[in-house]
Structures are given as structure tokens and as C-alpha cells.
C-alpha positions in Angstrom: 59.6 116.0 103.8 60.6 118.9 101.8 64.1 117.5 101.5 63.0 114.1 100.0 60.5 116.4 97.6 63.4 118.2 96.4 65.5 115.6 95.6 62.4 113.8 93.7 62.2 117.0 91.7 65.9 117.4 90.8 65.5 113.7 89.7 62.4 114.1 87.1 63.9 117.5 85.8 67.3 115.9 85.1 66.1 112.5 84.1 67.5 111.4 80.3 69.6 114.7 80.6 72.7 112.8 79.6 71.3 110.7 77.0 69.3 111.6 73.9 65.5 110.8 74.6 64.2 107.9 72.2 61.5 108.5 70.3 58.6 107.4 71.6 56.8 104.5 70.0 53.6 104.2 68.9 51.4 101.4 70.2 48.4 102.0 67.6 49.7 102.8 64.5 52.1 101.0 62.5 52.0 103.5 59.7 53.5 106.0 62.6 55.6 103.3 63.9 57.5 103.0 60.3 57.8 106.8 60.3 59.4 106.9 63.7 62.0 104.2 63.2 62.4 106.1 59.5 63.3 108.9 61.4 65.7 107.6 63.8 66.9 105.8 61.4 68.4 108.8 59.4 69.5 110.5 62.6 71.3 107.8 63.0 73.2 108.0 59.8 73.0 111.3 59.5 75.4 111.5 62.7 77.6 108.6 61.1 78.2 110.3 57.8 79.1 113.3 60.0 81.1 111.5 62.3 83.1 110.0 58.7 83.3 113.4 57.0 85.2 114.5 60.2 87.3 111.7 60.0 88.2 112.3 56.3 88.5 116.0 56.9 91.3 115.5 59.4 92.7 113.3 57.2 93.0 115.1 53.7 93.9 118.7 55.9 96.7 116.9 58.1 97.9 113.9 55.7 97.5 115.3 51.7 100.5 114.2 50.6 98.8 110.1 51.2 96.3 111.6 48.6 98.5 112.8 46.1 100.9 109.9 45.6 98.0 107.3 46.0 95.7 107.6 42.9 93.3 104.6 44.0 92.8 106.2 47.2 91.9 109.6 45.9 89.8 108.7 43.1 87.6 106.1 45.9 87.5 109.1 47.8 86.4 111.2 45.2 83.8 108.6 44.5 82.5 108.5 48.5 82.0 112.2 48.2 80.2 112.6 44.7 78.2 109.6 46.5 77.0 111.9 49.3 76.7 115.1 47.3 74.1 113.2 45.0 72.1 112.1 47.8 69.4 114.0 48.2 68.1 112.3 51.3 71.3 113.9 53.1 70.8 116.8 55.4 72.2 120.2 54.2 75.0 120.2 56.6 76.4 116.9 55.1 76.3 118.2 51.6 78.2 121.2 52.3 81.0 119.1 54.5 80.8 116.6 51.2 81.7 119.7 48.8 83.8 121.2 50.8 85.9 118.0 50.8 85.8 117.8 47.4 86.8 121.0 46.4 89.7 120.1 47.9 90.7 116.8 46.9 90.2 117.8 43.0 92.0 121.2 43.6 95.0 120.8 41.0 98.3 122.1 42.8 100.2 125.3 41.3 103.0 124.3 38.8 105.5 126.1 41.2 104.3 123.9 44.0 105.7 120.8 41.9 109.6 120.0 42.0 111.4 117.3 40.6 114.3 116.7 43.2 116.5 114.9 41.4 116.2 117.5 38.2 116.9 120.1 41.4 119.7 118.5 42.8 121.2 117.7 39.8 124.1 119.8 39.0 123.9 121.8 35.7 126.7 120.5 32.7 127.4 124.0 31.6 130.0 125.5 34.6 129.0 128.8 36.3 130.6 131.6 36.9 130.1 131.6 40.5 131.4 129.0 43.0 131.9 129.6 47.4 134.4 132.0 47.2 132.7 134.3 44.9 129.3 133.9 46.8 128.2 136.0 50.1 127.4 134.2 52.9 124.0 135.0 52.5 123.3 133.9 49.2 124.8 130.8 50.6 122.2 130.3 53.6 119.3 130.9 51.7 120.4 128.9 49.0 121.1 126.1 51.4 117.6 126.6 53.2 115.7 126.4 50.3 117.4 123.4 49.2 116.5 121.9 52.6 113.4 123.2 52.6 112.2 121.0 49.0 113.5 118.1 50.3 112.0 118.1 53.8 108.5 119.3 52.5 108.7 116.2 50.0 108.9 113.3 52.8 106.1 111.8 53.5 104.4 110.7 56.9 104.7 106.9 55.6 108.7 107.5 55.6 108.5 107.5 59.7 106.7 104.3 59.9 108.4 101.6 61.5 112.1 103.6 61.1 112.5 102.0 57.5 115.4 104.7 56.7 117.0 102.1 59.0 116.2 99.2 56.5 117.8 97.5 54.3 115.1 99.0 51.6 115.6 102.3 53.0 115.8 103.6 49.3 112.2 102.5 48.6 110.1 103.2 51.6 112.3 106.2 53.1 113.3 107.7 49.8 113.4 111.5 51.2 114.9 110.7 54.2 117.9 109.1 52.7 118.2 112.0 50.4 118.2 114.9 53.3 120.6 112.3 55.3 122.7 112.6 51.7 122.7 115.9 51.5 123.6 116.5 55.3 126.7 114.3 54.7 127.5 116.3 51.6 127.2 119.7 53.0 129.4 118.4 55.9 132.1 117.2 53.7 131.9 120.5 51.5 132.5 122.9 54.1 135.4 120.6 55.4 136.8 120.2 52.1 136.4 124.2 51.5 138.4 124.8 55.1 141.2 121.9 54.6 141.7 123.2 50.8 142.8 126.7 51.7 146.2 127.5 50.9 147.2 129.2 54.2 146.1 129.9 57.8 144.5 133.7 56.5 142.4 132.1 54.1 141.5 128.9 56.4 140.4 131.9 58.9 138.5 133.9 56.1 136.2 130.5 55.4 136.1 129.3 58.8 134.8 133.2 59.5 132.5 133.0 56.2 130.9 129.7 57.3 129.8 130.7 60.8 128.2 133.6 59.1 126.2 131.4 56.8 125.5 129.3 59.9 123.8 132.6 61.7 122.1 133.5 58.9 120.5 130.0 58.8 119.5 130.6 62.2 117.7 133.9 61.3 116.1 132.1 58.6 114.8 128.8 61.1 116.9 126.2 58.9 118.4 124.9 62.1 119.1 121.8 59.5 121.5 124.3 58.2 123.2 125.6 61.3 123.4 122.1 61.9 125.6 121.1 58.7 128.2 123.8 59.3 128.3 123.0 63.1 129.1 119.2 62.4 131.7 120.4 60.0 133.5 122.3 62.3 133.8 119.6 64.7 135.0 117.3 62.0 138.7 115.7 63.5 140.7 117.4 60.0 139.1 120.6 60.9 138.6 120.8 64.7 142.6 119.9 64.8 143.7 123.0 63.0 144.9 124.6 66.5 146.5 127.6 64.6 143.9 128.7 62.7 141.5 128.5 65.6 143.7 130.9 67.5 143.3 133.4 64.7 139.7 133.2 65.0 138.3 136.3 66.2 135.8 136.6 69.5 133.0 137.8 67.8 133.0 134.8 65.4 134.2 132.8 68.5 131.4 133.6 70.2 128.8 133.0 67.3 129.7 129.8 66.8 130.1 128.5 70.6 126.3 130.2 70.6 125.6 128.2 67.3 126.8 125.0 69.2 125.4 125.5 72.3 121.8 125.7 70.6 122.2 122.8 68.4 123.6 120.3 70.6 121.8 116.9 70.9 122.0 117.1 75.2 118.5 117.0 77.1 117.1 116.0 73.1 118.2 119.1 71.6 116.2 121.1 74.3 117.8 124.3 73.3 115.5 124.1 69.9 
């Protein structure tokens, strides 16, 4: 029937559609034969050394920082790539991919890129002139967020592994974590210390006023670490007590920081972020 003809049709024109024809094998002569399986052969491995240069591409794009702190690997790497670039069996394709790579595994980072967080955190032995009170709340916020911003782009993927800033050897396989966790704490106690310090109720206002400015600003500038800091310090029992001064407080900065609170709290996961 025409039916059954159709259907026999559809069948030879889609046969081996969804699979890679073999090549075919000759029968007569083996000098073809050897050619043939040659040339499978290097498809074959010309799709695995693809299949491995994507792998390793993902890797050094999403992951450098396991390639700068870990010489063997990089230098192996290195190695696996020169390897492939100086084969001159290789298709085209794979010795592009191979350069590519290799550009920029042994691309040297800017000297600006580089900082030394303990040498940065590290407060300087000859006193400055400036201090809180003499700075504007924006200074503060951008000094705070870049501050942040060092330690956070130093930690690396590793640190997450297994939650080991909950280990006893936090120090040696979370080292960054512990220090942004530090430095959270100490910003904390600052501002507290900065608001309990004040002399008198105007003055407690004046910081409390300052800080929820510096808190907006962080906002503006993304470091929701930041708004965080000053958002835990207000809530801090010495400070979150000071009935008085709270009543002072005016609506706008009322209003800032209930807004500040509202998008940092931790319900539904911090859903608000």
C-alpha cells in the first residue's frame, strides 16, 4: 500500500540520523583498512581533546583563583597545553582552543590587582589627622566597600567546601572568611562604640543620623555587607535601648533605616536582596 511505502521511505531517509555513520570498512584492502581506522581514530581524539579543552576552559574562566595559588597545577597545565600546541597532528581548531588557554594561564596579573590584606588592614603607626567625626558619610561608605570588596574578592571557592569556617582549622582552610566574619564583628562594635561614646543625646542623634547615611550610601554602592554592619549595630542591646535618643530621631532617617532593615533582614533567606 502507499501507506506501508511511505513509512519504508521515512525509515531509509532517517536511518543513522541520530548516530554518526561508521566508516565503512574495507573488505579488500588492508592498506585502506589501516587508513580508515587511522582516521577514526583521530576523530576520535580529536573530539576528546575538544571535549578536555572545554572542560579546562570552564575551569580556568570560572575557578582562576585554584590556578594562582596552586603552582603545580598551573605549571602541569601549562605543560598539557604547550603539549597540544606542538602537535602537529592536531586539527586547527584544537590549536587555537590550546593557545587561547595559554594565553591566559601565563597572562601575569596587573600590580594593582595584587593586595596584601594583612599590609591593608593593618593600621598605619603614624596617627592621621582624620578619624569618624571628621569624615563624611560618604567617604565612610566607600571606604568601607572597598575594604569589603578586597576581602571578599580574595576568598576562594575551596573556603566553601565542606563549611570549614565552622572548623576547628578554620584559620587554615577558611582564612578569608574568618577575616570578612572579623571585620563584620569589628565594624559592628565600632559603630556601637562610636554611638555609646557620645557625650549627650544631640550628639548620640548626630552619629546615629551619620551612620544610617553611610548605611544608604552602601546601598547605592551594592555593598549590602555594609548596610548590613551598621544595621546589626543598631540593633545591638547598648544601642537599641537608648529609648531617648531614638525619639529624637527624625522620620526621614526613621524611615531610611526601617527601609535599610526591612531589605536586609534574614526572613524568607534574605528574599528582599
Amino acid at each position: 500500500s502507499s501507506s506501508a511505502n511511505a513509512a519504508v521511505a521515512f525509515a531509509v531517509a532517517t536511518a543513522g540520523s541520530s548516530n554518526p555513520r561508521d566508516l565503512p570498512t574495507p573488505k579488500k584492502s588492508s592498506d585502506s583498512f589501516r587508513e580508515a581506522a587511522k582516521r577514526k581514530m583521530s576523530i576520535t581524539s580529536s573530539a576528546a581533546t575538544m571535549r578536555v579543552l572545554s572542560v579546562l576552559r570552564h575551569w580556568v574562566t570560572k575557578h582562576g583563583q585554584d590556578f594562582e595559588g596552586n603552582y603545580h597545577l598551573k605549571n602541569l597545565s601549562i605543560e598539557f597545553l604547550e603539549d597540544i600546541v606542538c602537535t602537529p597532528t592536531l586539527l586547527p581548531a584544537e590549536h587555537k582552543a590550546a593557545s587561547q588557554l595559554l594565553r591566559m594561564l601565563t597572562k601575569e596579573e596587573p600590580a594593582y590587582n595584587l593586595v596584601n590584606l594583612e599590609e591593608l588592614l593593618t593600621p598605619t603607626l603614624r596617627p592621621s589627622k582624620e578619624n569618624i567625626s571628621t569624615l563624611s558619610a560618604l567617604e565612610i561608605a566607600e571606604q568601607m566597600t572597598y575594604f569589603d570588596q578586597k576581602i571578599l574578592f580574595s576568598i576562594r571557592s575551596e573556603e566553601f567546601l565542606g563549611q570549614a569556617w565552622t572548623k576547628e582549622d578554620k584559620k587554615e582552610k577558611a582564612p578569608n572568611i574568618c577575616l570578612i566574619t572579623e571585620r563584620f564583628n569589628d565594624m559592628c562594635r565600632l559603630i556601637v562604640s562610636e554611638i555609646v561614646t557620645s557625650p549627650c543625646i544631640t550628639t548620640r542623634v548626630e552619629r546615629i543620623e551619620k551612620w544610617a547615611a553611610v548605611a544608604d550610601i552602601c546601598r547605592c554602592l551594592h555593598n549590602f555587607n555594609g548596610v548590613l554592619q551598621v544595621c546589626a549595630a543598631f540593633t545591638n542591646s547598648s544601642v537599641f535601648r537608648l529609648k531617648k535618643t531614638w525619639e529624637r530621631i527624625g522620620k526621614t532617617t526613621s524611615g531610611t533605616i526601617s527601609k535599610l532593615q526591612a531589605l536586609v533582614s534574614s526572613d524568607g533567606r534574605h528574599r528582599n536582596l
